[in-house]
C-alpha positions as CSV (number, residue, x, y, z in Angstrom):
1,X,-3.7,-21.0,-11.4
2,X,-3.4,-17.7,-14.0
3,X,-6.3,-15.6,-14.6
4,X,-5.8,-15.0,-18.1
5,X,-7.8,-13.7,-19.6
6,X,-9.6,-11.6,-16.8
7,X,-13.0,-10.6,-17.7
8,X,-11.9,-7.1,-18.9
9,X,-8.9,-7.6,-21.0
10,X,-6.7,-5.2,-19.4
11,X,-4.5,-4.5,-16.7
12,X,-2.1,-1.6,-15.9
13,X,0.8,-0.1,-17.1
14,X,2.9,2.4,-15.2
15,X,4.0,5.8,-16.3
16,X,7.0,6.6,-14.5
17,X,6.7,10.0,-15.2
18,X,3.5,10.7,-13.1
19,X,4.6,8.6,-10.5
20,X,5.8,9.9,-6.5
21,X,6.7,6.6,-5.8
22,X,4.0,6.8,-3.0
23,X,2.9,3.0,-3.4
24,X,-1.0,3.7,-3.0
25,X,-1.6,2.1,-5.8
26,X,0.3,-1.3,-4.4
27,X,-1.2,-1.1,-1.1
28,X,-5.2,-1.1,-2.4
29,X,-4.2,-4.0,-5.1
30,X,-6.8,-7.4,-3.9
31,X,-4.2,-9.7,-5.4
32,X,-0.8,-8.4,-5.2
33,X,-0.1,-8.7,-8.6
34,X,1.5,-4.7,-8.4
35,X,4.5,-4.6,-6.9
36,X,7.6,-1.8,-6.4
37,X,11.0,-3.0,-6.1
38,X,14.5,-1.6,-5.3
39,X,16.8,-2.3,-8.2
40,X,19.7,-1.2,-8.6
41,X,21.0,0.3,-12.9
42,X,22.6,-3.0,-13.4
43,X,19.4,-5.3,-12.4
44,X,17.0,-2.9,-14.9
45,X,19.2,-3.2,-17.6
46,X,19.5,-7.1,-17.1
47,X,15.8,-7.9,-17.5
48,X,14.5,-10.0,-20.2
49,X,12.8,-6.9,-21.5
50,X,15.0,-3.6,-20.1
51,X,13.2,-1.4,-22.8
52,X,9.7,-2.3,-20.6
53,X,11.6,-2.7,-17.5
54,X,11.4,1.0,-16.6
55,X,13.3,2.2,-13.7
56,X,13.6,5.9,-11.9
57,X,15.3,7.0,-9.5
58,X,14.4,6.0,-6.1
59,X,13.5,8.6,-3.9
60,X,14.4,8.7,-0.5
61,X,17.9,9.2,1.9
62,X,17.9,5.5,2.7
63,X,17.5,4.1,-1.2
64,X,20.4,6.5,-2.4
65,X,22.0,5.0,-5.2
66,X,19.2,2.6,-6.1
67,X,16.2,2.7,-8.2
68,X,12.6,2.2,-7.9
69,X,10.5,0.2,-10.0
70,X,6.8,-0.8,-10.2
71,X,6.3,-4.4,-12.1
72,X,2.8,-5.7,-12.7
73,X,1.7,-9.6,-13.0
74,X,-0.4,-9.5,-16.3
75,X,-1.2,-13.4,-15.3
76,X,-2.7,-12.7,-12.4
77,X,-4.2,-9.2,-12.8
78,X,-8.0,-9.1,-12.5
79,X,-8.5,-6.0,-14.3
80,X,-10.3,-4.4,-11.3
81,X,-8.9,-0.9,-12.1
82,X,-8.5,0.0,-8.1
83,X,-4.9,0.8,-8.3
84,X,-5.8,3.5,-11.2
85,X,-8.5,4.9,-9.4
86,X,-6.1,4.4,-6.1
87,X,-3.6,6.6,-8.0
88,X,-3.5,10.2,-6.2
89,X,-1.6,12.0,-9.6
90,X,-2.7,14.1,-12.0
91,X,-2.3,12.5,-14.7
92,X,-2.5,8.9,-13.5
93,X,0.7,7.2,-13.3
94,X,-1.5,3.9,-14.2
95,X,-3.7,2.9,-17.2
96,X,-5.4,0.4,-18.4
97,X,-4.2,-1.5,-21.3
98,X,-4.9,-4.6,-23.5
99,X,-3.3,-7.7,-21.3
100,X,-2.3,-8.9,-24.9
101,X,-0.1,-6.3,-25.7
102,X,1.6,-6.7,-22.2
103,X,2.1,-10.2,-22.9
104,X,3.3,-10.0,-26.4
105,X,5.9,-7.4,-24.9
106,X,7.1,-10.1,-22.5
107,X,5.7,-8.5,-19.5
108,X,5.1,-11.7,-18.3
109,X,9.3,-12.3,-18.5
110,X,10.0,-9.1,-16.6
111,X,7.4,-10.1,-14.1
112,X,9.1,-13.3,-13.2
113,X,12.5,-11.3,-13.5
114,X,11.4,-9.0,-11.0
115,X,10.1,-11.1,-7.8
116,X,13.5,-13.1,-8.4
117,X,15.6,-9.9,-7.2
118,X,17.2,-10.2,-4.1
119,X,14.9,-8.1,-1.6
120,X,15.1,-5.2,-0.6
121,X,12.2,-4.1,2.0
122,X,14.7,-3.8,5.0
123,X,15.9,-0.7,3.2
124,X,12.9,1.1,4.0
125,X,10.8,1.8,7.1
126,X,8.2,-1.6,6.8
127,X,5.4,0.3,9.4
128,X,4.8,3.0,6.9
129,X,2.6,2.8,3.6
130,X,5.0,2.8,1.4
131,X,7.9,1.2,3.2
132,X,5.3,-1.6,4.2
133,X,4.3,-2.2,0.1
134,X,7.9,-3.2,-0.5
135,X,8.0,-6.0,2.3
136,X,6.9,-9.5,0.3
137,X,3.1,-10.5,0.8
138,X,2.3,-13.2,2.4
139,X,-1.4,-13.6,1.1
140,X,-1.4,-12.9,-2.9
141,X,-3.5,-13.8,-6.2
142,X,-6.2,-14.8,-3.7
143,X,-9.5,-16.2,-4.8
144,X,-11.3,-13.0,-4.2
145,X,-13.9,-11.2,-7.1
146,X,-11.9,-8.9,-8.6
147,X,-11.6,-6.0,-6.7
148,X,-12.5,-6.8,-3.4
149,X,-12.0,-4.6,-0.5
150,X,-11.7,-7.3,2.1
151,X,-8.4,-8.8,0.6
152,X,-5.9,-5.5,0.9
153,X,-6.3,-5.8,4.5
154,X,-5.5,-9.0,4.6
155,X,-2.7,-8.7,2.9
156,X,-1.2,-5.7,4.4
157,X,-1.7,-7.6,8.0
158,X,0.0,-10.6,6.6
């Protein structure tokens, strides 16, 4: 069951020019509707939507060659605003926007696109923050109130 619309009509959208690739923002999202993924060029430019379906390059020895890649479920997103507030840049490389406008963009599409990928979370050290955020949850779009504390920890122990 989607949560369209969430009570505050907007979810996040990633400025990949802020971003360290540091996956804070992932690891404090209640639902795991924000999610990084490895790509490599020829997956980004193969999504329904490659003009939304921003890539960088992936930093890090081990993802050499690949790039990184933060996708957001506008679906299931609650609008809770903790993975902004998560975000440790200045500026934020998260803000809010209308969930309509993501949808009308077909950020829906690139969704879907994205957790179809093959994975890619042996690639990276899994006992780490960020290494752990690309590892597939096993607990997501829970029933929680939006926001909930309790539900990241869950997740992350799943």
């Amino acid at each position: 069951e989607k949560r369209l619309p969430n009570s505050s009509g907007l979810v996040p959208k990633w400025n990949e020019n802020s971003c360290t690739q540091c996956n804070q923002c992932v690891a404090v999202c209640p639902h795991a509707v924000i999610r990084p993924f490895i790509v490599t060029r020829d997956e980004a430019d193969g999504a329904p939507h490659p003009n939304l379906f921003t890539s960088v390059k992936a930093l890090g020895s081990e993802l050499a060659g690949k790039r990184y890649t933060l996708q957001i479920s506008p679906l299931d997103c609650t609008g809770c605003n903790a993975c902004v507030e998560a975000c440790p840049e200045s500026p934020k490389a998260l803000q809010m926007q209308d969930v309509e406008d993501v949808l009308a963009g077909g950020g829906d599409e690139n969704w879907n696109y994205a957790v179809s990928l093959p994975e890619r979370g042996d690639l990276v050290d899994k006992y780490s923050l960020k290494g752990s955020q690309f590892q597939t949850p096993l607990m997501e779009f829970s029933g929680a109130c939006s926001g909930c504390g309790e539900t990241p920890y869950f997740k992350m122990i799943t």
